[in-house]
N, C-alpha and C positions, 0 to 999 in steps of 0.2 A: 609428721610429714616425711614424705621420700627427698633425697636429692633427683635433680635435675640431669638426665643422661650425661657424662662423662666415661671419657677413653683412659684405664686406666693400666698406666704403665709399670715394670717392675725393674729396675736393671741393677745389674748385679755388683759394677764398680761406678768409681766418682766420676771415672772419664768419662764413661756412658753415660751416668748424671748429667753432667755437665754441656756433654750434647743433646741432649735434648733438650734441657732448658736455653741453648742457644736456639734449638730447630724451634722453638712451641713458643718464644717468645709470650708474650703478654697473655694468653689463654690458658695458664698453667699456675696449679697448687701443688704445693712439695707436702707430701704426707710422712710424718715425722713418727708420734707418740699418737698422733690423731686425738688427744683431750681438748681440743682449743679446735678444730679443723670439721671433725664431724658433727658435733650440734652447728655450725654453720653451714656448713652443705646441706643438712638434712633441715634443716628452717627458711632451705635458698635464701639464707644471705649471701652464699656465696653461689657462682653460677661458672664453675672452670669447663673448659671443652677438656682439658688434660688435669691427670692427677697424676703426677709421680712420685711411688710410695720408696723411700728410701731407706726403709726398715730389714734391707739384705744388707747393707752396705757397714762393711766393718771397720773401716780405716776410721768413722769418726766417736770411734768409743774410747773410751780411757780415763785416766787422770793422772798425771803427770807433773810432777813439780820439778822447776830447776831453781838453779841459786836465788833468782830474784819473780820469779812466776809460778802460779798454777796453772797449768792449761787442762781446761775441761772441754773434751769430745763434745761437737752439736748432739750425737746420739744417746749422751751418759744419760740416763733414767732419773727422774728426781730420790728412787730411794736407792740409787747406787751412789749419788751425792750426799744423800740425810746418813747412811751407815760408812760412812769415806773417812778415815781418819785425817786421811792429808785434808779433806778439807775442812776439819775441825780445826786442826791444827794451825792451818797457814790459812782459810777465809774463813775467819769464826763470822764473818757475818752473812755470808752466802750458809750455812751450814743452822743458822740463825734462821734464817727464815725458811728453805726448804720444807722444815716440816708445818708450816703454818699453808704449806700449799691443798688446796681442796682437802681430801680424804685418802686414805693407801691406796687404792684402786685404781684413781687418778696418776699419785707418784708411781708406782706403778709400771705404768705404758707412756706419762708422759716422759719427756726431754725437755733438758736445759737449752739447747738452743732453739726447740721449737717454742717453747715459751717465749725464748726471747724475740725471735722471728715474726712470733705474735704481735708483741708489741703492745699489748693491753696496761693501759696506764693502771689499769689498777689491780694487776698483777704486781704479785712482788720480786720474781727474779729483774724485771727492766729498774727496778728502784735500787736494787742491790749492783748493779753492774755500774749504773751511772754515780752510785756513792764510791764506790771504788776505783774509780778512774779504768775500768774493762779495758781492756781491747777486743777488738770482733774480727776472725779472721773470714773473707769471705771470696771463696774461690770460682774461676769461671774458665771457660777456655782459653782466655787472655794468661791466665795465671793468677796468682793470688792478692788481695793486696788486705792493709790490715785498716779499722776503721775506730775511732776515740767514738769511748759508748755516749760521750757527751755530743759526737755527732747521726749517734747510730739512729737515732729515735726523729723522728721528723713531726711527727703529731699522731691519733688514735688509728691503731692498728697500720703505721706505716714506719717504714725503716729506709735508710740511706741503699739498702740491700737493691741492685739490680733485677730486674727479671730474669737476665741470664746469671745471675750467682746464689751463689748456695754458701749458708752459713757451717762452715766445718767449723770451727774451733775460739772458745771462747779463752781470754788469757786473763787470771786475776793477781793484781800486784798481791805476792807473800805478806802476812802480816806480821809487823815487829814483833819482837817480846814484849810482855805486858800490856796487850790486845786483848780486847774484850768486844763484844758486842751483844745487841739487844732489836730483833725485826717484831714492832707491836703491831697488831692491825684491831679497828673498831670494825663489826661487819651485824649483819642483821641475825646470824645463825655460824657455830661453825663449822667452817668449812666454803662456804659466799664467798662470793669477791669480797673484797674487802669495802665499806664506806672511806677510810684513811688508813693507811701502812705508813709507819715512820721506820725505816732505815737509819739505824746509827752504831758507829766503831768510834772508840776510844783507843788512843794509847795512853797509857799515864806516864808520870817521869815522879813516883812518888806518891800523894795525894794528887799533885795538878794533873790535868789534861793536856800533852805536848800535841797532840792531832786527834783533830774532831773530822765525822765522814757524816752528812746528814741528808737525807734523800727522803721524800715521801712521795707516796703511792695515792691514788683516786682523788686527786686534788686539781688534777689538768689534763689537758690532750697526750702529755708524755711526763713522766718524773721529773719530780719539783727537786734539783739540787738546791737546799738552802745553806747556800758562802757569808751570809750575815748569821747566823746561825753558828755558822763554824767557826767565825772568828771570836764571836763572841766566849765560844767554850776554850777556845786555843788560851793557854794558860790558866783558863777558871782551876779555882780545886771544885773538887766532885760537889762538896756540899756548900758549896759559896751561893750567894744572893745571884751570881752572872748566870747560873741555869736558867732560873726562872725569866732571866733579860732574854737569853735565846729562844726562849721559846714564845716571847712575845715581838721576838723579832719574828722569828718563823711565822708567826700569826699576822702580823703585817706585812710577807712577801706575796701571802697567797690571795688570789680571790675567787674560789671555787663556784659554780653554779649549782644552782636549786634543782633537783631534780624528783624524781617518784620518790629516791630513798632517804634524803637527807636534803637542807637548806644547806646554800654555802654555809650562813652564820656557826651551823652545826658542828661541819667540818672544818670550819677556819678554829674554834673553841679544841676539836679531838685534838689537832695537830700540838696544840702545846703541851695540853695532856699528854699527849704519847712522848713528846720530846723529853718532859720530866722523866718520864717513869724509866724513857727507855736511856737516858744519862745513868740511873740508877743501877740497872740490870746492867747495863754495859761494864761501870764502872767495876762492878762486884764479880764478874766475870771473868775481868783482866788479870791474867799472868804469865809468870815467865814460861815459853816453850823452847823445846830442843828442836832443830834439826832432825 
């Protein structure tokens, strides 16, 4: 199928951006990486009178770390994220999952902030952002203001995001020393969306776990943070009997629905699997980094 006639825009700074999504109000899609954007125009799920492609606009590239943050550009490419030291370094768990995204051709052309702008519960950057406690910078004519990724996500495919703002810049709290992490997904082939993505960071103090990060993907309208989950691994050692209690906590926060590609029952069973596996990989992953 073709998309549906649209007017489409190019401008060349954020001000200009930023005006016209005040002028275009509610008739308007912000074309980013276009992997999430164009098979819905072209299948008219989606039906914009305006598209403004934002792919001139250089102020939102980068990656940038300070004392207590990563900030990642909306525009950063996912394989300028998967080959980024600093974010090996300082979000081994954004860095964790990036390369589980689609295929390289995908990473690519796509973007972190349009992935997250997306908003696809069972994508894996919105599960990695909301385990991390994110911030979401999101800017407008009014100015800018910053948004907790625990409120960023509203339900499938929608965000606390304005029509007139634009997401410029995502912030990820720096990871301690002996940080470790592990993004597992069950999916039908790879490279799919995923059926279940379990998101998880570790820090150790030794053998124990002094902070648990647990987030899963394809299990609801928006990312499943599981806090029963976390507390129960807060103090476990790695290979103690309280894993396996987490993970059958996690199995009783969720109650996914039945759909073409999986029964909840299916998906409520991956989620603990993947929570073992991915305590495991996280644990063995964890160590000390420099500045």
């Amino acid at each position: 199928m073709k998309p549906v006639d649209f007017q489409l825009h190019r401008p060349g700074t954020l001000s200009e951006t930023l005006a016209l999504l005040q002028d275009l109000a509610q008739d308007v899609k912000v074309l980013a990486g276009g992997q999430s954007l164009l098979p819905l125009l072209n299948f008219r799920l989606a039906r914009p009178v305006h598209v403004v492609d934002i792919g001139r606009l250089t102020g939102l590239t980068g990656i940038r770390r300070t004392a207590r943050e990563l900030s990642v550009g909306a525009m950063v490419r996912h394989a300028e994220a998967e080959r980024s030291a600093s974010v090996a370094a300082h979000a081994p768990l954004l860095a964790a999952a990036v390369p589980q995204i689609a295929h390289p051709p995908v990473r690519n052309r796509g973007t972190v902030g349009g992935s997250l702008a997306h908003a696809d519960p069972a994508a894996e950057l919105p599960s990695v952002a909301v385990a991390l406690d994110a911030e979401f910078v999101a800017a407008s004519t009014d100015g800018e203001r910053t948004v907790p990724a625990a409120e960023f996500f509203r339900t499938h495919l929608t965000t606390a995001l304005r029509p007139d703002e634009l997401l410029t810049e995502i912030r990820f709290p720096r990871a301690a020393p002996c940080t470790g992490a592990a993004f597992l997904e069950v999916g039908r082939r790879r490279g799919d969306f995923a059926l279940v993505g379990a998101a998880l960071q570790v820090t150790l103090d030794g053998p124990r776990i002094a902070d648990a990060r647990v987030c899963f993907s394809g299990v609801g309208q928006i990312p499943h943070r599981c806090r029963e989950a976390e507390e129960i691994l807060t103090g476990a050692d790695v290979g103690s009997a309280r894993v396996r209690e987490a993970a059958d906590a996690a199995r009783d926060t969720i109650s996914p629905s039945d759909d073409l590609h999986a029964t909840g029952a299916y998906r409520r069973d991956v989620v603990g699997t993947l929570l073992v596996r991915a305590v495991a990989e996280a644990a063995r992953r964890a160590r000390p980094h420099a500045d």
